[in-house]
TIMI-2910 file (N, C-alpha, C, CB; in pm, 1 decimal, decimal comma, always signed):
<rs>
+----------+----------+----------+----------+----------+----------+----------+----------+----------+----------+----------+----------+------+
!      n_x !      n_y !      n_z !     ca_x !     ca_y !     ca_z !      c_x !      c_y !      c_z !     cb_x !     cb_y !     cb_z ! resn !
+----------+----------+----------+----------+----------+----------+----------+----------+----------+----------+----------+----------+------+
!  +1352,7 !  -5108,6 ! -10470,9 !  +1473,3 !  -5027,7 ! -10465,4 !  +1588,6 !  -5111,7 ! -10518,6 !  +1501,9 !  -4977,5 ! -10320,1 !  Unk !
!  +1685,3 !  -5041,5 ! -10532,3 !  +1797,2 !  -5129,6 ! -10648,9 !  +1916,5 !  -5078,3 ! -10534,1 !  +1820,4 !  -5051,5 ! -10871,8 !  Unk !
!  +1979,0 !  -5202,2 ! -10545,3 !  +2126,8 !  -5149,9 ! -10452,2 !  +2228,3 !  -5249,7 ! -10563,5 !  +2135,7 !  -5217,3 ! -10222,2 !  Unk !
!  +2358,9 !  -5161,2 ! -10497,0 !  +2445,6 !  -5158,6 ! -10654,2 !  +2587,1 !  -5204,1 ! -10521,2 !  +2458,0 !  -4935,7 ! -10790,3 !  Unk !
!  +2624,2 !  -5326,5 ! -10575,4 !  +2750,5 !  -5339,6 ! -10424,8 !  +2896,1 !  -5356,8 ! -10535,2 !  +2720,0 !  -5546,6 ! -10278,1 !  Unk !
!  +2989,2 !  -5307,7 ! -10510,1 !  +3150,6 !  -5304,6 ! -10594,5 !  +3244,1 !  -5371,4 ! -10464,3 !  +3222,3 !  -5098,3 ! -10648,3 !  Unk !
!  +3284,7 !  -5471,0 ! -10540,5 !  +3369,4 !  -5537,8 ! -10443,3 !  +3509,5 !  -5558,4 ! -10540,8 !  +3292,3 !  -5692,0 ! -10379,8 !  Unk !
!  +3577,6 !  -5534,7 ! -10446,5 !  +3735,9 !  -5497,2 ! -10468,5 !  +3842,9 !  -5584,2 ! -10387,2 !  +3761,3 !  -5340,2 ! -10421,4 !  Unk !
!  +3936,7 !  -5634,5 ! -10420,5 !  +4068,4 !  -5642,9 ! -10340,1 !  +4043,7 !  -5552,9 ! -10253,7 !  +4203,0 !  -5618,3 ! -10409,1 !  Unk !
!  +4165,9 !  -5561,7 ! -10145,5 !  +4211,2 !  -5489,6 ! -10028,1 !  +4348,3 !  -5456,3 ! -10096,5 !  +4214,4 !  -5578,6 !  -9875,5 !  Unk !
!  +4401,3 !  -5306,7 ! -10055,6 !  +4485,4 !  -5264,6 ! -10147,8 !  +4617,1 !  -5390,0 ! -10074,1 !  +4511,2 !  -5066,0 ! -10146,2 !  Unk !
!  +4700,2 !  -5415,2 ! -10108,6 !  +4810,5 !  -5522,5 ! -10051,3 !  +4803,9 !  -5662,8 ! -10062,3 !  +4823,2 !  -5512,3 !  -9918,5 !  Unk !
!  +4703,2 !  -5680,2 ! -10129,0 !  +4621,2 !  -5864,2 ! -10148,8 !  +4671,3 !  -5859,5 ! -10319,1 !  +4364,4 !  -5884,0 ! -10119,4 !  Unk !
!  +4745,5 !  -5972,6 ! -10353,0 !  +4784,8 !  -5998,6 ! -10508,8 !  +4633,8 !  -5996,7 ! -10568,7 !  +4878,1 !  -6165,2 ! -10542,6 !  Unk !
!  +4652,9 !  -5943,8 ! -10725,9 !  +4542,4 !  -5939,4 ! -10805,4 !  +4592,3 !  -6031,8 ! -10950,5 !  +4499,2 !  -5770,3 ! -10830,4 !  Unk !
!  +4622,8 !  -6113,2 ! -10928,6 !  +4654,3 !  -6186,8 ! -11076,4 !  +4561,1 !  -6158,8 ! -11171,9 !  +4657,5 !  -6341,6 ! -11074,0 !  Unk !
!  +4394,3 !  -6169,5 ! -11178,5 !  +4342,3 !  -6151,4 ! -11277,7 !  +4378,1 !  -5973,3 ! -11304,0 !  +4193,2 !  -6208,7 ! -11262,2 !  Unk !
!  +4374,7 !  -5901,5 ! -11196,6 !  +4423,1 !  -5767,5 ! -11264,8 !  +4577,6 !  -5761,8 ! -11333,0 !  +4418,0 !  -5652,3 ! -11147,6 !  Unk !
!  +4702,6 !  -5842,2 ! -11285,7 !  +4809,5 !  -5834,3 ! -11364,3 !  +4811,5 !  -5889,1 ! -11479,3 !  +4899,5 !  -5870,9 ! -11312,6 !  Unk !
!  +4687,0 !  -5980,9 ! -11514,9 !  +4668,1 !  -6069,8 ! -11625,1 !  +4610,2 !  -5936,9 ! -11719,4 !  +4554,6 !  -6218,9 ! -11592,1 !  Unk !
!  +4517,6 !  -5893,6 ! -11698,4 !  +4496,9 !  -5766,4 ! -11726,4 !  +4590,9 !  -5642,4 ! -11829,6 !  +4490,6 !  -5733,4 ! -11602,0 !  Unk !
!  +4672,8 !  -5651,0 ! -11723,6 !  +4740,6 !  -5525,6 ! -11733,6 !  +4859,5 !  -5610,0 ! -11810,6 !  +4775,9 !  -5432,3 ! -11577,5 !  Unk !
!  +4893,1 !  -5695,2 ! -11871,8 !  +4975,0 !  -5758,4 ! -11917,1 !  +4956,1 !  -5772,0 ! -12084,0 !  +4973,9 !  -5871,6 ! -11839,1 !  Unk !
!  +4775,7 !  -5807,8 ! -12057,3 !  +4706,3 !  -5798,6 ! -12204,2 !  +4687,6 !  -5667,3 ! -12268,9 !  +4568,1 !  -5854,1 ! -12200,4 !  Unk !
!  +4680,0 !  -5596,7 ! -12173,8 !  +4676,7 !  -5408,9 ! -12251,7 !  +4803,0 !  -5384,6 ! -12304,2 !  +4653,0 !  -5257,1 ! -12128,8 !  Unk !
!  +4930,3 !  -5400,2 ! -12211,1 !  +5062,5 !  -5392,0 ! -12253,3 !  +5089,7 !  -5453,7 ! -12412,6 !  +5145,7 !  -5470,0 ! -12142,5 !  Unk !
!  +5046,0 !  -5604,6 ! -12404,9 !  +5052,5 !  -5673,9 ! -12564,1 !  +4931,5 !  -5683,4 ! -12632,9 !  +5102,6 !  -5822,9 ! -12568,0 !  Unk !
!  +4836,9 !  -5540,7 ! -12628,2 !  +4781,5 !  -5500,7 ! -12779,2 !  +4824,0 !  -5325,7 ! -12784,5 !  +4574,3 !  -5533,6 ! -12795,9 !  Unk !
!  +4971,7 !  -5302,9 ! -12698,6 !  +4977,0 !  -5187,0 ! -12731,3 !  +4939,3 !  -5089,4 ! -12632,3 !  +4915,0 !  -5178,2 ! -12831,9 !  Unk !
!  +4877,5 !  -5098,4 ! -12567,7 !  +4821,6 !  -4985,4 ! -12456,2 !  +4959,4 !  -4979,6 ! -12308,0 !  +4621,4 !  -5062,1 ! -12380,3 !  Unk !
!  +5055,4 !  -4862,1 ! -12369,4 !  +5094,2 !  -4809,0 ! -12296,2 !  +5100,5 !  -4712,5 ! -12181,2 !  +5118,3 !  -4807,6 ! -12336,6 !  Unk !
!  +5167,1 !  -4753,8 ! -12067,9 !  +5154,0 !  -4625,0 ! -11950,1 !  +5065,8 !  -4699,9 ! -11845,5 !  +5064,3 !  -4458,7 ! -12011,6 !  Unk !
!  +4986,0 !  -4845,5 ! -11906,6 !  +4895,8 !  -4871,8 ! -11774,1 !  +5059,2 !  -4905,8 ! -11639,8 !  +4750,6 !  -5065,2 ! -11814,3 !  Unk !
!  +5005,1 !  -4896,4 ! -11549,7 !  +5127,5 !  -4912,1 ! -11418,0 !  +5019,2 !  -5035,2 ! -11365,0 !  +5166,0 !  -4733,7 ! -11274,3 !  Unk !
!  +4916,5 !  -5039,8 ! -11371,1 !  +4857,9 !  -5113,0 ! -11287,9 !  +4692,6 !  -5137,2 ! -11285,7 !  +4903,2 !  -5062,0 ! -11179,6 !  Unk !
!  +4634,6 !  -5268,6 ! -11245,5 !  +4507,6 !  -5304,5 ! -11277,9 !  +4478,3 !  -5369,4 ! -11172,6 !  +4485,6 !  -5373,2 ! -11395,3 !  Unk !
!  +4350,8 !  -5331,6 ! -11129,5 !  +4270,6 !  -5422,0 ! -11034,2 !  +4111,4 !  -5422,6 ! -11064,3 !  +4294,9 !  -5370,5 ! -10880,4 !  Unk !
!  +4096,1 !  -5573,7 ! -11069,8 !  +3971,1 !  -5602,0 ! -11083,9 !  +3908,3 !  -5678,0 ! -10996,6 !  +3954,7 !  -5645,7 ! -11184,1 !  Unk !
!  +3728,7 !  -5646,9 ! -11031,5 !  +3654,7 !  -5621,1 ! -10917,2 !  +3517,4 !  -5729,8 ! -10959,5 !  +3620,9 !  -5437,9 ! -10896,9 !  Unk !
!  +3436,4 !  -5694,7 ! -10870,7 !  +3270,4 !  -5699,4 ! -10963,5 !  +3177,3 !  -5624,2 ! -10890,5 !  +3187,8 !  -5863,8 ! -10980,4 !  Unk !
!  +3102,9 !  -5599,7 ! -10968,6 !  +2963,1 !  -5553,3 ! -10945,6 !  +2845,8 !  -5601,5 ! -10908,4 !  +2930,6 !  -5515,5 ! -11023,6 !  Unk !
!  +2751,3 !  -5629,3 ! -10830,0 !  +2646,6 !  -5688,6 ! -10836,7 !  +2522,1 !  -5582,2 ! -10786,1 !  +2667,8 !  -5815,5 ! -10760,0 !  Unk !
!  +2439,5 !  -5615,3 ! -10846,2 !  +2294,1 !  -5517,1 ! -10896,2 !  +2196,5 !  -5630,1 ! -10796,2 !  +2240,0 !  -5513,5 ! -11130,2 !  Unk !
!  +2143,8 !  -5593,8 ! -10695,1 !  +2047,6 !  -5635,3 ! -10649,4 !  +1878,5 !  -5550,1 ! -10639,2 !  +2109,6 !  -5665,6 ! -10540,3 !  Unk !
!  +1766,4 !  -5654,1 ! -10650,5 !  +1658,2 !  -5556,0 ! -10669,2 !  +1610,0 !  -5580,8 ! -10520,3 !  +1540,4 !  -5586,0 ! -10803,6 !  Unk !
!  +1526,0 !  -5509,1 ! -10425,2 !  +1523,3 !  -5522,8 ! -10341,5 !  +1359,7 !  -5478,6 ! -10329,6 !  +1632,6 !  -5475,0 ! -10286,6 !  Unk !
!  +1253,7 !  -5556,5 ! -10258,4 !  +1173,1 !  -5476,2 ! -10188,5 !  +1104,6 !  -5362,6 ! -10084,3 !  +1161,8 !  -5513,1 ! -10183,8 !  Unk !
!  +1219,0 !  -5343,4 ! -10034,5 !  +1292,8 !  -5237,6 !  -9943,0 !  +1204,8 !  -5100,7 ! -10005,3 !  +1493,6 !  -5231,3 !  -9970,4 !  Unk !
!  +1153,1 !  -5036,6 !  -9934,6 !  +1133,8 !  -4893,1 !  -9984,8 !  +1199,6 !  -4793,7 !  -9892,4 !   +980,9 !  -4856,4 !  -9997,0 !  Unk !
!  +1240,1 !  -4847,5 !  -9774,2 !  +1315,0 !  -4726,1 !  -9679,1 !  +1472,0 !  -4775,2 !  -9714,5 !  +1270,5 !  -4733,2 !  -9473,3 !  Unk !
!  +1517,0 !  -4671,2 !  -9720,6 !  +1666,7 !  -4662,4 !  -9780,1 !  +1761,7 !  -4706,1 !  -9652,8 !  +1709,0 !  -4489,8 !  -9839,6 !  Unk !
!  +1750,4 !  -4652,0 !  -9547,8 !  +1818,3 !  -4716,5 !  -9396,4 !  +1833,0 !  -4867,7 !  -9395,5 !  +1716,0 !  -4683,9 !  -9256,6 !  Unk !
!  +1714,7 !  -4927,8 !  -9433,6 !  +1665,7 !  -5035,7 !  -9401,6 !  +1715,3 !  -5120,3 !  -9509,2 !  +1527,6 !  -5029,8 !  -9380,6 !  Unk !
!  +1728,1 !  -5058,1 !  -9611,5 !  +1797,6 !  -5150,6 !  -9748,4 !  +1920,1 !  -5137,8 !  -9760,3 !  +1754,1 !  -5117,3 !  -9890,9 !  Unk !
!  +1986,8 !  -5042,0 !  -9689,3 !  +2112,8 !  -5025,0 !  -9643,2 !  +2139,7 !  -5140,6 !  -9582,9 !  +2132,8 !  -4915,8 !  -9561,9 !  Unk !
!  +2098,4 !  -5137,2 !  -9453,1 !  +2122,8 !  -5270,0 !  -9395,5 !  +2107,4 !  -5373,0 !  -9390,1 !  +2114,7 !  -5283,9 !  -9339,1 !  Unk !
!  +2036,1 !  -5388,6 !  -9469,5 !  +1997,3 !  -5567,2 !  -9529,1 !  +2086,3 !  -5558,6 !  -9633,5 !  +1815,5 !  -5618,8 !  -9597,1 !  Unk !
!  +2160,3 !  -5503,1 !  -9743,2 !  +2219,1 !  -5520,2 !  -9810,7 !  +2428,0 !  -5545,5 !  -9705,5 !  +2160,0 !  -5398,0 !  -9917,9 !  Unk !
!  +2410,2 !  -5417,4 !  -9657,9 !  +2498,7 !  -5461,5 !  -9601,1 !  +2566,0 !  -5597,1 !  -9511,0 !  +2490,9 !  -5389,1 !  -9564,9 !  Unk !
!  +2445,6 !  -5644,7 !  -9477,3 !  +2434,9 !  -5775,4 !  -9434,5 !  +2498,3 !  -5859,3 !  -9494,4 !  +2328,1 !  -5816,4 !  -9431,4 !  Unk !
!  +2440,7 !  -5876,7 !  -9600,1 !  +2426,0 !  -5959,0 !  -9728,1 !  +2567,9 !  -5979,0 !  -9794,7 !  +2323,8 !  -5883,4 !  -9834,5 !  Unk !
!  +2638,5 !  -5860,0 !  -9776,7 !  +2783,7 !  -5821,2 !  -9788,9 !  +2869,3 !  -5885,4 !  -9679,4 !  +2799,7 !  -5665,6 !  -9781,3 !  Unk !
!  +2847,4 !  -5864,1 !  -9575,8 !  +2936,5 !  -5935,7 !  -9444,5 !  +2890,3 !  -6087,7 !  -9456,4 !  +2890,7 !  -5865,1 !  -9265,2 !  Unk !
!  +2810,0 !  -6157,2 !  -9512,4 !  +2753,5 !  -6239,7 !  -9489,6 !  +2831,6 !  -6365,7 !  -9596,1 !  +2611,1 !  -6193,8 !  -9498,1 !  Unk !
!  +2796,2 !  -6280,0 !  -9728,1 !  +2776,4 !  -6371,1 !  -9851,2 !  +2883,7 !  -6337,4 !  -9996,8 !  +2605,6 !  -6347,4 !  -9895,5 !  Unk !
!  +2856,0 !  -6186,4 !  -9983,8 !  +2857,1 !  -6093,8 ! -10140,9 !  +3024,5 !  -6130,7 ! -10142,5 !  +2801,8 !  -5868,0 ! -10138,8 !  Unk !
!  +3120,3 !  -6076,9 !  -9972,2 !  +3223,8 !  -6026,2 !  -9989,6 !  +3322,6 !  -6107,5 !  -9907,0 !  +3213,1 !  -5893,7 !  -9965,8 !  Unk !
!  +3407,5 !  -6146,3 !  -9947,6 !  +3528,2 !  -6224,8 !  -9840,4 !  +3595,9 !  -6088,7 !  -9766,2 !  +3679,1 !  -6333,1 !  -9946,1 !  Unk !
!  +3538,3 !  -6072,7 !  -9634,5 !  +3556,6 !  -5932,1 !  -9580,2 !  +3717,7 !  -5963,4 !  -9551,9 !  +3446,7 !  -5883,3 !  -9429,2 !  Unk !
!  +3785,0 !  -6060,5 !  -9541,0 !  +3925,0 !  -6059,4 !  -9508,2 !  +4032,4 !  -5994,8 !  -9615,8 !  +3959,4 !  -6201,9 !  -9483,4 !  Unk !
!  +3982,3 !  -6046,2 !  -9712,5 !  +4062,6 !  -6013,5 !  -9897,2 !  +3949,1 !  -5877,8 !  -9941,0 !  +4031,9 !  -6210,9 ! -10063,5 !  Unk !
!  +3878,6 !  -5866,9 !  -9917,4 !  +3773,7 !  -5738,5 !  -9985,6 !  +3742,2 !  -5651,4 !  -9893,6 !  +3627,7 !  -5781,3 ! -10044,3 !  Unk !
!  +3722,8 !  -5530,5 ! -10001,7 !  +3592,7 !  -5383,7 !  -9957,2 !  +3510,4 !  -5425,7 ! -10025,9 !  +3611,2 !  -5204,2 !  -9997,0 !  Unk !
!  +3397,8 !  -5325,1 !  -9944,5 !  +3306,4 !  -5368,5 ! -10071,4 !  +3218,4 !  -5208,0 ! -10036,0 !  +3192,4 !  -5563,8 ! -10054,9 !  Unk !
!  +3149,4 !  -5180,2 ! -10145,5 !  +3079,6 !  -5023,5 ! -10125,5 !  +2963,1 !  -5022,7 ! -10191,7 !  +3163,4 !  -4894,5 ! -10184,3 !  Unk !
!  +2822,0 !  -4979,8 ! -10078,1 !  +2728,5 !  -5005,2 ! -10127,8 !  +2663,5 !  -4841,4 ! -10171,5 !  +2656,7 !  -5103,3 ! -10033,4 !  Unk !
!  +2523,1 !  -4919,7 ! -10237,4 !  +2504,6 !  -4759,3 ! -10349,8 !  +2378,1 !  -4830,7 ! -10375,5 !  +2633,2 !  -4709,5 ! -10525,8 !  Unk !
!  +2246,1 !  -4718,7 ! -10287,7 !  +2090,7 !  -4745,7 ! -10339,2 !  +2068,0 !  -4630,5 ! -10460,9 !  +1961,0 !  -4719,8 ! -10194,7 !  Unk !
!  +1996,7 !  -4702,7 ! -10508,9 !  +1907,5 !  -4580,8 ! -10641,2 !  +1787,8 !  -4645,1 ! -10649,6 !  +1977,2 !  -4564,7 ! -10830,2 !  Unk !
+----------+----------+----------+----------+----------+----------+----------+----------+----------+----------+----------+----------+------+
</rs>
């Protein structure tokens, strides 16, 4: 089973690499952005075949390792 985790800022936590961002769109031209926040993704493969169960080992894995739960969300997603 494949679990898919997006980890994000907490809305109120500075994002420099997102203002760095949104600074570089501004100077090649890309008007109207107000604002950028960036994240990552990570794709884990899992042996898990019950979805409950890979839920929660992933979620784990998140409180544990994936996510600085103080500065981050993070949102998980099996397929």
């Amino acid at each position: 089973m494949k679990a898919r985790v997006h980890v994000m800022l907490k809305d109120g936590v500075l994002d420099p690499q997102g203002e760095a961002v949104r600074h570089a769109l501004g100077s090649l031209g890309f008007e109207g952005v107000e604002g950028v926040r960036q994240g990552k993704v990570i794709e884990i493969d899992l042996a898990d075949t019950d979805a409950e169960a890979a839920r929660a080992t992933v979620t784990e894995m998140c409180e544990k390792l994936l996510a600085n739960t103080v500065i981050e969300s993070y949102s998980v997603e099996l397929g």
